[in-house]
C-alpha positions in Angstrom: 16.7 -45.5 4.8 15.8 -48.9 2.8 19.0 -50.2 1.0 17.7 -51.5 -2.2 20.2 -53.9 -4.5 20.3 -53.1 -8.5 19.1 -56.1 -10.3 20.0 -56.8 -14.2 17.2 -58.1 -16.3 17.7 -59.0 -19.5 21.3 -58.3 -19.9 20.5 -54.4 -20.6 17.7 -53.5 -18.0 18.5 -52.2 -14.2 15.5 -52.7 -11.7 15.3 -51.8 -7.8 12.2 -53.0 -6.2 10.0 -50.4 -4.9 9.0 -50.6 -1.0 5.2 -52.1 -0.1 4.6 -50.1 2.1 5.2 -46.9 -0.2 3.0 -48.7 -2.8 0.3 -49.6 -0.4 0.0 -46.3 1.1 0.0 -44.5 -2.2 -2.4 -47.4 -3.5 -0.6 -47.8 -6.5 -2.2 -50.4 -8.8 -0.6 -53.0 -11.3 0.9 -51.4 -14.6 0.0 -48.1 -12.9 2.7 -45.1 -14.6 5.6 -43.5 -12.2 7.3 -40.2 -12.8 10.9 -40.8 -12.8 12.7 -37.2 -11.9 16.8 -36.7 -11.9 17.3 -33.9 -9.3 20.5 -32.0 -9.6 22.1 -33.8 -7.4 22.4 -37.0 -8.9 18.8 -38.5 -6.7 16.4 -40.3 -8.3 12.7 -39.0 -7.6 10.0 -41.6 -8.0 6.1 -39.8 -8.0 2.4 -41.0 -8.3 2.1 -37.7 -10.1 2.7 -37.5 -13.6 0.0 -34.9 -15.1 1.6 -31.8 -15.4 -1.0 -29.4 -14.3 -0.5 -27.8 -10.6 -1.9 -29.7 -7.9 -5.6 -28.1 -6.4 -5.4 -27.6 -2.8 -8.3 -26.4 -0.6 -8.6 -24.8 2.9 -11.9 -23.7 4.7 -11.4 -21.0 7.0 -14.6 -20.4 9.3 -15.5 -17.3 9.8 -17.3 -17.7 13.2 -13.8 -18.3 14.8 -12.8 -14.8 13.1 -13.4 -11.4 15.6 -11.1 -8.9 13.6 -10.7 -7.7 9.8 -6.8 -7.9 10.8 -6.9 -11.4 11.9 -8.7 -12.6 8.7 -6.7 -11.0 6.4 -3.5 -12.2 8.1 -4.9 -15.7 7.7 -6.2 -14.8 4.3 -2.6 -13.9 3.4 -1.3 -17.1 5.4 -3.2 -19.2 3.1 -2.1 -17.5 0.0 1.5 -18.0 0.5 1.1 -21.5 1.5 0.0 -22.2 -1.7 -3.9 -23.3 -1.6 -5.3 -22.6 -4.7 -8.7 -22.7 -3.1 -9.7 -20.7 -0.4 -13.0 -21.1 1.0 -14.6 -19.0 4.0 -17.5 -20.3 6.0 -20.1 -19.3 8.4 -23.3 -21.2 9.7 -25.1 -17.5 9.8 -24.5 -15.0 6.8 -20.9 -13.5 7.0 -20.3 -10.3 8.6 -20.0 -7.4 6.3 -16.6 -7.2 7.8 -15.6 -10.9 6.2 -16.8 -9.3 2.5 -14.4 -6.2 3.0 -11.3 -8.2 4.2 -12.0 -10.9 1.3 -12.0 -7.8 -1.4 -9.3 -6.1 0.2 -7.2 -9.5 0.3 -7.9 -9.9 -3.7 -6.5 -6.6 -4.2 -3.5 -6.8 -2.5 -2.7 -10.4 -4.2 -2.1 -11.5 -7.5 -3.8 -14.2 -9.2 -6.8 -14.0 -6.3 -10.2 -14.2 -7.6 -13.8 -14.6 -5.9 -15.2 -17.2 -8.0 -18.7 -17.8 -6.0 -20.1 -15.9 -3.3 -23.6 -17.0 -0.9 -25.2 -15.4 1.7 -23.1 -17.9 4.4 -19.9 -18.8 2.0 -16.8 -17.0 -0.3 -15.1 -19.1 -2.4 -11.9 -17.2 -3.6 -9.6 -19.3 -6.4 -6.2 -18.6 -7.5 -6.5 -18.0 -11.1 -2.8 -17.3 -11.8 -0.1 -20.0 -13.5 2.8 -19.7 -11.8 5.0 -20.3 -15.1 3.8 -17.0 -16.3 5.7 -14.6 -13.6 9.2 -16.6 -12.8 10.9 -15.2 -10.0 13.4 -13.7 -11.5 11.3 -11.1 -13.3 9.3 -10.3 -10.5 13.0 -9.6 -8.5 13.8 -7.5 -11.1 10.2 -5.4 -10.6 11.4 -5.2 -7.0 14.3 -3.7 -7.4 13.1 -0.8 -10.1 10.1 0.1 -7.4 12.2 0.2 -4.6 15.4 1.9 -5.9 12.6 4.6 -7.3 10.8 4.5 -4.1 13.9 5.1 -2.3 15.1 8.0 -5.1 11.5 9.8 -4.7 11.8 9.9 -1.1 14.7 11.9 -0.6 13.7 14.3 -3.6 11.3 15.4 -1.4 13.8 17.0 0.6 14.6 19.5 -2.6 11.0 20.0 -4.2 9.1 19.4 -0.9 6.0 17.7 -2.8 4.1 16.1 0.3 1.6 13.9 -2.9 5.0 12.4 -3.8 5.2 10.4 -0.4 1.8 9.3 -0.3 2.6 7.7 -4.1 5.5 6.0 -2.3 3.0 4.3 0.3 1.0 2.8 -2.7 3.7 1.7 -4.2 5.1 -0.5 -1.1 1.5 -2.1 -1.4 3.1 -3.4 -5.0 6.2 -4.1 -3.4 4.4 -6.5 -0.8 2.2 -8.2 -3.6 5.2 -9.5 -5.4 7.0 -10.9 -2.1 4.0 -12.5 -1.0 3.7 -13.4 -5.1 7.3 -15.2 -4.7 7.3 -16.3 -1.1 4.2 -18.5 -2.8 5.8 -19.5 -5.7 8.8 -20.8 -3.4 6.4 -22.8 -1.4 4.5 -24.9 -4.2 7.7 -25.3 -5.9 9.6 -26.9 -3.0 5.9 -29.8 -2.8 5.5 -29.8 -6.7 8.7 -31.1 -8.5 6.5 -31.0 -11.8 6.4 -27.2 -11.1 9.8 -26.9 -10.2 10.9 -28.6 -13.6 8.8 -26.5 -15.4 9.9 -23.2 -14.1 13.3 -24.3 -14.4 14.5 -23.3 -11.0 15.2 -26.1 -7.8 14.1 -25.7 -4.3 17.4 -24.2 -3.6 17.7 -21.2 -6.4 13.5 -20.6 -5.1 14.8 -20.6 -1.6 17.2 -17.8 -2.6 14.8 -15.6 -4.7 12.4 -16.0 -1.5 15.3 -14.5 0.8 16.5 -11.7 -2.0 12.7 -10.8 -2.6 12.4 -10.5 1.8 15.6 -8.4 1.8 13.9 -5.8 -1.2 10.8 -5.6 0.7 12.6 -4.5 3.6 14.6 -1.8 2.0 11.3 -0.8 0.7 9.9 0.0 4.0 13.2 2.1 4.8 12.0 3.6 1.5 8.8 5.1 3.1 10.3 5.4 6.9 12.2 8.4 4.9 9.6 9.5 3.1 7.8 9.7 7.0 10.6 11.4 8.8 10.6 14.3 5.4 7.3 14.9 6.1 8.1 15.8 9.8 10.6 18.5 9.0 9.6 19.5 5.4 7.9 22.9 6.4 11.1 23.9 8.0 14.1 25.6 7.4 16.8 22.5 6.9 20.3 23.6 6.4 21.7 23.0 3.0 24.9 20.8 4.0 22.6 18.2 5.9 20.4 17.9 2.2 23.8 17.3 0.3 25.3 14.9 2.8 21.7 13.0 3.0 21.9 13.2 -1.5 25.3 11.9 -1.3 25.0 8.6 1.3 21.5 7.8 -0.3 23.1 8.0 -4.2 26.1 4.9 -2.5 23.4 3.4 -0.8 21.2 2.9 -4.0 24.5 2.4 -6.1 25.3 -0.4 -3.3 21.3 -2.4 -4.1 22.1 -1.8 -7.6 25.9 -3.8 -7.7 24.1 -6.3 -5.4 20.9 -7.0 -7.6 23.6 -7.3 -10.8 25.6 -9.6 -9.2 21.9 -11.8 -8.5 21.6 -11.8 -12.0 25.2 -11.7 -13.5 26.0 -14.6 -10.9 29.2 -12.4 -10.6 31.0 -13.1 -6.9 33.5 -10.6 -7.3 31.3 -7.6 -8.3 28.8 -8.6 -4.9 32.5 -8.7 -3.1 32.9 -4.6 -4.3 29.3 -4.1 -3.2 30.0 -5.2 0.1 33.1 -3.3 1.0 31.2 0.0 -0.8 29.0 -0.2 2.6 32.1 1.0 4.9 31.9 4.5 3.0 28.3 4.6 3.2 28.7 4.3 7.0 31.0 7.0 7.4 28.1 9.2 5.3 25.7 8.3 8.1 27.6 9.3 11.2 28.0 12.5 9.2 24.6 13.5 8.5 24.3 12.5 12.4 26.8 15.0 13.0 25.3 17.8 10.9 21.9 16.8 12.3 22.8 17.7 16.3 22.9 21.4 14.9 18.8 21.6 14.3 16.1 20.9 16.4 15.2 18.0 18.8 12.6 17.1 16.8 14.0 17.6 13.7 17.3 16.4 15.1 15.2 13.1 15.8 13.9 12.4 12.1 17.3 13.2 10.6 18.4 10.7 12.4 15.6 8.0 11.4 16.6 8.9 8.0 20.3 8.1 7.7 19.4 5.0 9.9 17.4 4.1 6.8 19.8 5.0 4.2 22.7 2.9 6.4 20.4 0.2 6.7 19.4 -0.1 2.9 23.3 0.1 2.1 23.3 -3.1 4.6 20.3 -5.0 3.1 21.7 -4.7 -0.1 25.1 -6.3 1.1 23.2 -8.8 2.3 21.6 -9.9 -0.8 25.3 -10.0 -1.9 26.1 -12.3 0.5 23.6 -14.6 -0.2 24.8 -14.5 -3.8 28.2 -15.3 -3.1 26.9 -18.3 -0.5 24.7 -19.8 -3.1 27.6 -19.3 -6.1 29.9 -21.8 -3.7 27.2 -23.7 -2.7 26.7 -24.3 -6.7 30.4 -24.3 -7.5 30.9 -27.3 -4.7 28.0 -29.1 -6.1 29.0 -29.2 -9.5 32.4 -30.5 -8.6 30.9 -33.2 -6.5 29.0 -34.1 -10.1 32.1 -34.2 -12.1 34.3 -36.4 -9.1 31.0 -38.8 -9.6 30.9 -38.8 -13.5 
């Protein structure tokens, strides 16, 4: 750290001398504009950049060092989050017909991707999506309706035993997955681009969160289609009615459990995430029950009984979690804003 000493200049004016060897590496000229930015916590940040458009970033990928569809779409999806708003894939030769497929499967499964030029040796995909336009908290609230509905439709299966239902549960964890990736994105060019961050209205703190509430939702959407799975194995049989009712009962507390957790997100309310977490001691004792009930059928069907109120506990516990997280970052903010007034 440089220890800089305010100077007065004309009896009104404050001035700190910038570093040389910041200005020289940034090759900042004479009478050349500075962003001035006042974080929330009382720092001063000094940029070159002072356009407020989102910075362009480009990455090549070459597609000769590719030798699976999974491998390119992981690194497809890589890039995305990252932030690039320019993907660009390569070859020397033409690209494999497997390349093509990944790249239109990796637009499909995104938002905002576009192919914007395509050659016999080269795909140029760019993101055509302004991130101002889908703020994190909106795309949270998404989240929650398709998973608590994801959740909801996969134990109705038990009752109407409608095998389409589940496979409309699998497509609609595909839109669970876009918006994470969507928001784990947003999180990343918002903690390099203060402009962004401003404009949004959010700091690289509150994105940090959304990025960790949006991971926990996806992950009580997979539990979502686990159940949906495990019906399927048993949904021919026999199942006795008890074992339906207690499996209703712990997943209605386990969605009630994500619903106090995602209001207490938005109403910033500590004590109502505090009720949602001691609801999950309850749901527990649901669990063991169906377990219980379940030793009575099958092996098999014992098995994916099992698997199921294993997902319906641990969607009780994600959903605490995101609690948790609300009540950390509520004290987090609380001891900041003190630390503003004792400085004011």
């Amino acid at each position: 750290m440089e220890i800089r000493k305010v100077q007065v200049t004309g009896g009104s004016s404050y001035v700190v001398s910038l570093p040389k060897t910041w200005i020289k590496k940034l090759n900042i000229k004479k009478n050349e504009p500075l962003g001035l930015i006042i974080q929330p916590d009382g720092t001063l940040l000094i940029t070159k950049k002072v356009d407020e458009g989102q910075e362009e970033r480009m990455i090549e990928i070459n597609a000769e060092n590719i030798d699976t569809p999974a491998f390119l779409f992981r690194c497809l999806i890589g890039a995305y989050i990252a932030g690039y708003t320019i993907i660009k894939i390569k070859s020397r030769d033409v690209i494999p017909p497997f390349v093509r497929a990944v790249t239109r499967k990796f637009t499909q499964a995104t938002i905002g991707q576009e192919i914007v030029e395509e050659t016999s040796n080269s795909i140029t995909i760019k993101d055509l999506l302004n991130p101002v336009e889908m703020p994190f908290d909106k795309s949270i609230y998404r989240m929650h309706f398709i998973v608590k509905n994801m959740h909801r439709d996969a134990v109705s299966i038990l009752k109407n035993r409608d095998k389409t239902l589940a496979e409309d549960i699998l497509s609609r964890d595909n839109d669970v997955n876009r918006l994470h990736w969507l928001i784990a994105r947003q999180h990343n060019i918002v903690s390099r681009d203060v402009n962004l961050s401003r404009k949004m209205g959010v700091t690289a703190e509150n994105a940090a969160n959304y990025f960790l509430v949006s991971r926990i939702i996806e992950r009580i959407g997979d539990h979502a289609v686990r159940i949906a799975k495990n019906i399927l194995n048993f949904i021919d049989e026999e199942i006795d009615g008890k074992i339906i009712d207690a499996i209703e009962s712990a997943s209605n507390l386990a969605l009630k459990i994500f619903d106090k957790s995602i209001d207490s997100f938005t109403e910033r309310d500590m004590k109502l995430a505090n009720k949602s977490i001691d609801s999950l001691t309850k749901l527990v004792s649901l669990c063991e029950k169906i377990n219980t009930l379940a030793l009575q059928q099958k092996g098999a069907i014992a098995i994916s009984i099992g698997y199921i109120a294993e997902s319906i506990r641990r969607t009780g516990e994600y959903a605490s979690d995101i609690s948790e997280c609300m009540i950390n970052h509520l004290i987090s903010e609380k001891h900041m804003h003190n630390f503003q007034l004792l400085l004011r």
